[in-house]
C-alpha positions as CSV (number, residue, x, y, z in Angstrom):
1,X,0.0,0.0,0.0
2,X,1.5,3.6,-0.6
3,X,1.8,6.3,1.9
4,X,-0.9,8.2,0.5
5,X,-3.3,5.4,1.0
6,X,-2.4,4.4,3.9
7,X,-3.0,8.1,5.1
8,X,-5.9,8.9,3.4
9,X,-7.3,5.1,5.2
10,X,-6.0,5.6,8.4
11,X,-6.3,9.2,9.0
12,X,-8.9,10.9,6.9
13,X,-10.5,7.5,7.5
14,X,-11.6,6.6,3.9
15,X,-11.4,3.0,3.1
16,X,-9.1,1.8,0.8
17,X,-11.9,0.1,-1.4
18,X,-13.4,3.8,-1.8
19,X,-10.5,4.7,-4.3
20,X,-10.4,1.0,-5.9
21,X,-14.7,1.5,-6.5
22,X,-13.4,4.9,-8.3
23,X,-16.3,7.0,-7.3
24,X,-15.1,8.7,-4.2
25,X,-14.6,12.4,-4.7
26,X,-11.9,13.0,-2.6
27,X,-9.9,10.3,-4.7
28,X,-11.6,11.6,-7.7
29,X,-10.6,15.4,-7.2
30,X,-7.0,14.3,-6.2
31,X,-6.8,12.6,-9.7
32,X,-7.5,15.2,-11.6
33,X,-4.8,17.4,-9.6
34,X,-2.5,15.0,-10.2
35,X,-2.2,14.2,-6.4
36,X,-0.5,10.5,-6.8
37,X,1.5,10.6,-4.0
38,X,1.9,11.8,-0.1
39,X,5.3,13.0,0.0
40,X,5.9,14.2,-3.9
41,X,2.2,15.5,-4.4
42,X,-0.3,16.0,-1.8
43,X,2.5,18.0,0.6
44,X,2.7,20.4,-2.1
45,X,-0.5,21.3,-1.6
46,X,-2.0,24.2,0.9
47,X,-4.4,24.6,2.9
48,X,-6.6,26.3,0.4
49,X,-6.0,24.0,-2.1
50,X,-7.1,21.1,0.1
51,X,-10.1,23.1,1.3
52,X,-11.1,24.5,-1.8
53,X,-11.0,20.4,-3.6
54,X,-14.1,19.9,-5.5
55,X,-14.5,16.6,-7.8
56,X,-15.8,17.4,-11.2
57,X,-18.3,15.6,-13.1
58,X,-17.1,13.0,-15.4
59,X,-18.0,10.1,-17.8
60,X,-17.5,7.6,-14.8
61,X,-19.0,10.0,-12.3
62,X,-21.4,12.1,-13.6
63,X,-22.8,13.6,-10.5
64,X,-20.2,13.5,-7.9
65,X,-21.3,13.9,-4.2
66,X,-19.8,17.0,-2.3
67,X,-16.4,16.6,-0.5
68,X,-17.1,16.3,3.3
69,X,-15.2,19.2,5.2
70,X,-13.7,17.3,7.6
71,X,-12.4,15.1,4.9
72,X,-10.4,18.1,3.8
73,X,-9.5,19.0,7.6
74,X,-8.2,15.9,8.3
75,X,-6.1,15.9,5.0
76,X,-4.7,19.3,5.9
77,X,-4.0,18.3,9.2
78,X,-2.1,15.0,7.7
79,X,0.1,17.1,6.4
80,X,0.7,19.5,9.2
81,X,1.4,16.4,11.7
82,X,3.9,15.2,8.7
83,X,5.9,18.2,9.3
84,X,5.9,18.6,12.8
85,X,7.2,15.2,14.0
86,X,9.4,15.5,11.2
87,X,10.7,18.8,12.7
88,X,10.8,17.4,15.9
89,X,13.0,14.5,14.3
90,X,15.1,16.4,12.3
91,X,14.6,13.9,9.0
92,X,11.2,12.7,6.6
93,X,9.5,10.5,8.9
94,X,7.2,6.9,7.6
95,X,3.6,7.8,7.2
96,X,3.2,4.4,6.7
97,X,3.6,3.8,10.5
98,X,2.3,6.8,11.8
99,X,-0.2,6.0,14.5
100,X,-4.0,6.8,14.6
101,X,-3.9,8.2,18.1
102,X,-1.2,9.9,18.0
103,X,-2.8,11.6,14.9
104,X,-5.7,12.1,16.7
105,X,-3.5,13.5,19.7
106,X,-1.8,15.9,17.1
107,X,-5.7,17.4,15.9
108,X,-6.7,18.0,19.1
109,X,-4.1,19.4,21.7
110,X,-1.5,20.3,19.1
111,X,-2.8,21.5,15.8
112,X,-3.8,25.3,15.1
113,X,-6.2,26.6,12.1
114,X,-4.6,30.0,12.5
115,X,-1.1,28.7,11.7
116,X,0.2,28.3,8.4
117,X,2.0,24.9,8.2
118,X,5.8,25.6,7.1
119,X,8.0,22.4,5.9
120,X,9.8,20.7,8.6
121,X,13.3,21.9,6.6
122,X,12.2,25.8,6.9
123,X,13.0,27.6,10.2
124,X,10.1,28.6,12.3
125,X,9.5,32.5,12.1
126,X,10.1,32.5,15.9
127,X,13.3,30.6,15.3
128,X,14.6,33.9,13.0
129,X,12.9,35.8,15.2
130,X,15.3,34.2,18.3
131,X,18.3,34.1,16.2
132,X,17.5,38.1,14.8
133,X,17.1,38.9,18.5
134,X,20.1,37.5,20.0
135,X,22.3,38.8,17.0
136,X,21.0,42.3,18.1
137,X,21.2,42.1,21.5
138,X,24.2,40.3,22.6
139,X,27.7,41.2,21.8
140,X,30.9,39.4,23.1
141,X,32.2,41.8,25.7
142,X,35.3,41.1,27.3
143,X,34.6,43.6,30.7
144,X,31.7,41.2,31.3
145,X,33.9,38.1,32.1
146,X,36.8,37.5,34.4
147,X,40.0,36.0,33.0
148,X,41.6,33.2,33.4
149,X,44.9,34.3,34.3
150,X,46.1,30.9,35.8
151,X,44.7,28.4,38.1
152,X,44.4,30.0,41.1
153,X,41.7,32.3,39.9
154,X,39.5,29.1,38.2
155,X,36.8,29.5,41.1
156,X,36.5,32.7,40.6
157,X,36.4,32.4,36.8
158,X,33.9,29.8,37.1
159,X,31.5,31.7,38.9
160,X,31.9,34.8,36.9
161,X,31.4,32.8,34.3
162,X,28.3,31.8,34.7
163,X,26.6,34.3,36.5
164,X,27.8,36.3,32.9
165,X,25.8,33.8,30.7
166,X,22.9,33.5,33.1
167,X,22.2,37.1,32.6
168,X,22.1,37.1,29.1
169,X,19.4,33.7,29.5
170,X,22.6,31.4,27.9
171,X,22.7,28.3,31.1
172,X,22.0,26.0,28.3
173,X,25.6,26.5,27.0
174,X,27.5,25.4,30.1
175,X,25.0,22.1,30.2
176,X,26.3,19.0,30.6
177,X,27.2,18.2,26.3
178,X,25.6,14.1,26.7
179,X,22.2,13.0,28.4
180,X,22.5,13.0,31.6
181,X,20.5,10.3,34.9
182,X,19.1,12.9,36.6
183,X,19.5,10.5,39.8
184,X,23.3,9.0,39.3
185,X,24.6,12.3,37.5
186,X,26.3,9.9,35.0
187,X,25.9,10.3,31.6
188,X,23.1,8.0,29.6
189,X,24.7,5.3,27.5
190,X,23.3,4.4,24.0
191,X,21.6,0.9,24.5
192,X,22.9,-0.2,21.2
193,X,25.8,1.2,20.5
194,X,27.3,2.0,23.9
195,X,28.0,5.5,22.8
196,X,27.1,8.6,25.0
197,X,24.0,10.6,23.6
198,X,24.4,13.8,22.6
199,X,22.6,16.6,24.1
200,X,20.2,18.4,21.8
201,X,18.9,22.1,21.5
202,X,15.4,22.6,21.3
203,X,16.4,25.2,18.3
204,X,19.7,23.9,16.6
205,X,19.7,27.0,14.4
206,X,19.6,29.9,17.3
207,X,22.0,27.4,19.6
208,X,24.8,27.7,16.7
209,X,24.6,31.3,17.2
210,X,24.9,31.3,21.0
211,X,27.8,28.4,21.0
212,X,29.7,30.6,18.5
213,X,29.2,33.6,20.4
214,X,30.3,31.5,23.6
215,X,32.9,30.7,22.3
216,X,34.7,33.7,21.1
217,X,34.2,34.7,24.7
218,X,35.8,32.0,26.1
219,X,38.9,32.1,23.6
220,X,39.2,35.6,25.0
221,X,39.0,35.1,29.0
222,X,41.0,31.7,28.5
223,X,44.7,32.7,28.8
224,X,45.6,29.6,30.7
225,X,48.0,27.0,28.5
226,X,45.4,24.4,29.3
227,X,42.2,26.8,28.9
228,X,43.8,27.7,25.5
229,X,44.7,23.5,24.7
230,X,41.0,22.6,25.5
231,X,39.6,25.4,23.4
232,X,41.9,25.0,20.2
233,X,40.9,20.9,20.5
234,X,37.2,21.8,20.2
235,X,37.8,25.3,17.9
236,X,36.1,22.9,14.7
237,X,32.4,22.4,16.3
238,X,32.9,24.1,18.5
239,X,31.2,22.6,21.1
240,X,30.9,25.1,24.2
241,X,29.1,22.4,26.3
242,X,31.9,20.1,26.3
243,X,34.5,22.9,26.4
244,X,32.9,24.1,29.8
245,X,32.6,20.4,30.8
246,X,36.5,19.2,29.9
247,X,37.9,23.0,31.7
248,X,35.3,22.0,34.7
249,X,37.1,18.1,34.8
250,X,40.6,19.1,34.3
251,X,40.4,22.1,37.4
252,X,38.5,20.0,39.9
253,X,40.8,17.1,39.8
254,X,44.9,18.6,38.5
255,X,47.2,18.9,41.1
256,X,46.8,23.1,41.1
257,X,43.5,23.0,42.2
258,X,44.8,20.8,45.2
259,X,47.1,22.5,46.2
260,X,44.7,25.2,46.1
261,X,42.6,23.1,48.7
262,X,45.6,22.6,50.9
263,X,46.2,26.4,50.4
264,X,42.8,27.5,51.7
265,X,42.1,24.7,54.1
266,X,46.0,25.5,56.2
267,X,44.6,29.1,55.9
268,X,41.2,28.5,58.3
269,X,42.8,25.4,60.1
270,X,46.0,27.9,61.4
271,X,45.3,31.5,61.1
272,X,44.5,33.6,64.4
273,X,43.7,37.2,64.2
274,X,45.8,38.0,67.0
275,X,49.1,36.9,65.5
276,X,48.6,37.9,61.8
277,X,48.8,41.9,62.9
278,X,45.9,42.5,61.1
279,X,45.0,46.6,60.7
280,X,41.8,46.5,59.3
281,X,38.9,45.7,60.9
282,X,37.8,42.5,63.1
283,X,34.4,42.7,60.5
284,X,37.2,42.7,57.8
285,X,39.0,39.6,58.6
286,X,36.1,38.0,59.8
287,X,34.5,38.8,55.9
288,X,37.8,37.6,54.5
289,X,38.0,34.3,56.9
290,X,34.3,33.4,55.6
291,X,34.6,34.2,51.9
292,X,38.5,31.7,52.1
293,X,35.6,28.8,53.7
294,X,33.1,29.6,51.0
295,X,36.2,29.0,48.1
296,X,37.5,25.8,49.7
297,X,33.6,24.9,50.0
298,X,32.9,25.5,46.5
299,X,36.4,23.4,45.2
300,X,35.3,20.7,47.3
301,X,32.8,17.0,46.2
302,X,29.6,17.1,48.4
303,X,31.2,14.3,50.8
304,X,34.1,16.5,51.3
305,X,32.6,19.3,52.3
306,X,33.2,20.9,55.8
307,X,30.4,20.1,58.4
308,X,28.9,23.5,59.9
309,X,30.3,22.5,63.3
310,X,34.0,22.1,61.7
311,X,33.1,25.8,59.6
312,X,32.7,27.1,63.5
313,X,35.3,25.3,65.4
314,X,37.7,26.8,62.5
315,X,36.3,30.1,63.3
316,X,36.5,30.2,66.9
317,X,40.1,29.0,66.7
318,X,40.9,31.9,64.8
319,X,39.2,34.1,67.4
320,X,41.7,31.9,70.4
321,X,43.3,34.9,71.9
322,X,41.0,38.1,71.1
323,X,39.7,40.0,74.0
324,X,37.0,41.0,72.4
325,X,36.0,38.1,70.2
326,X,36.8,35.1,72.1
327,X,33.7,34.1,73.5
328,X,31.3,35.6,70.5
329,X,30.8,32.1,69.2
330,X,29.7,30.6,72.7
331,X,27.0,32.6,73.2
């Protein structure tokens, strides 16, 4: 059976004998536009050619009965579900398989009558419109972001970062680049081939733009020799997701970042106030002592975070010996 038929049977809902017995006149009005196939005929058809089908009289059917309008509604929307789940695939999809309720899902929680259907190859107008937007309104600005000078400043890169991209409504570029378990927060594995799945945009089109922006940004800030070897092995697609993901990797596990720990952690375990001859104020050091936690915190795997009691036994330590401040944290 071809894909017409088997549309025209399954979803208009007009047997298959109707176009054998050669007096139906939606079969009748399609042959005499030529309409012999789904996807080389009727898709080229629109809405108001559909709707405006009438089946002339001939020899074999003199008087041929009026074309029911939800015979043509149901065509139209055959088409219009065509290119939506085609869209939604990215590739021409097997109307030979396509399911009646699914079809019958598409007509009545999907489908519009206002909106012109547009081939699933053809952006959306609201994808231009995104991509128009974005071009006008974002620009890569260097005083935005904070540099990565070398590996001591990653945290605070990191952070920058993203805060930077949040504001402009771009968190989808530092997502994780393959499907992740929401509940092991491992990636997904293909069941077949064993291969992680790649993430995809909801709009390909206007995520190009953004990943390219991304990444001139990041080419930019990234003055590190392994910022810069990360970015140049990903400069072809670039891929911003994985970019983010392989500089996140490499800076929570190389030897820099733990001796950057050891750095910060010696720093709250040892320092008292009373011996570092400290000239600003208690509230300063006390600001400074909490934001050094809050780094070592951040650098840290959730099971080796600091425990709230350790956070104030650290603290009160570093009061041991002030007058004034030695008791605060017993109270």
């Amino acid at each position: 059976m071809q894909m017409l038929d088997r549309v025209i049977a399954n979803l208009v809902g007009i047997p298959l004998a109707a176009r054998h017995a050669g007096n139906n006149p939606l079969w009748v009005a399609f042959g005499e536009m030529g309409v012999q196939g789904f996807l080389g005929d009727l898709i080229t058809l629109t809405k108001e050619d559909i709707m405006n089908l009438q089946a002339r009289p001939t020899c074999a059917v003199p008087h041929p009965a009026p074309i029911p309008i939800t015979w043509k509604w149901k065509t139209v929307i055959a088409i219009a579900s065509y290119q939506h789940y085609a869209r939604l695939k990215g590739a021409s999809i097997n109307m030979h398989l396509f399911p009646a309720k699914l079809f019958n899902y598409f007509c009545i929680s999907i489908y519009r009558h206002d909106e012109k259907t547009i081939p699933w190859q053809v952006e959306l107008p609201s994808q231009v419109n995104a991509k128009a937007s974005f071009l006008k309104s974002i620009k890569p600005n260097l005083k935005e972001c904070e540099v990565l000078r070398d590996d001591k400043s990653w945290l605070l890169f990191r952070e920058s970062t993203k805060t930077t991209i949040m504001s402009h409504n771009l968190l989808t570029m530092i997502l994780p680049p393959f499907l992740t378990d929401p509940n092991m927060g491992e990636f997904v594995l293909h069941p077949i081939t064993g291969e992680m799945i790649p993430y995809k945009p909801d709009d390909p089109g206007l995520d190009k733009i953004q990943r390219t922006w991304f990444f001139k940004v990041i080419v930019d800030i990234c003055q590190t020799l392994v910022g810069k070897k990360i970015v140049k092995q990903n400069c072809k697609l670039m891929d911003m997701r994985l970019v983010w993901h392989e500089l996140c990797k490499h800076y929570q596990n190389s030897m820099s970042s733990k001796m950057r720990n050891q750095e910060l952690l010696r720093y709250v375990h040892t320092n008292q106030l009373i011996n570092l001859g400290h000239r600003g104020t208690s509230q300063s050091y006390i600001t400074n002592f909490s934001e050094t936690i809050r780094q070592f915190q951040a650098l840290q795997t959730d099971e080796n975070k600091l425990s709230d009691q350790m956070y104030v036994d650290f603290l009160n330590n570093s009061m041991r010996g002030t007058p004034h401040l030695e008791g605060v944290l017993l109270l």
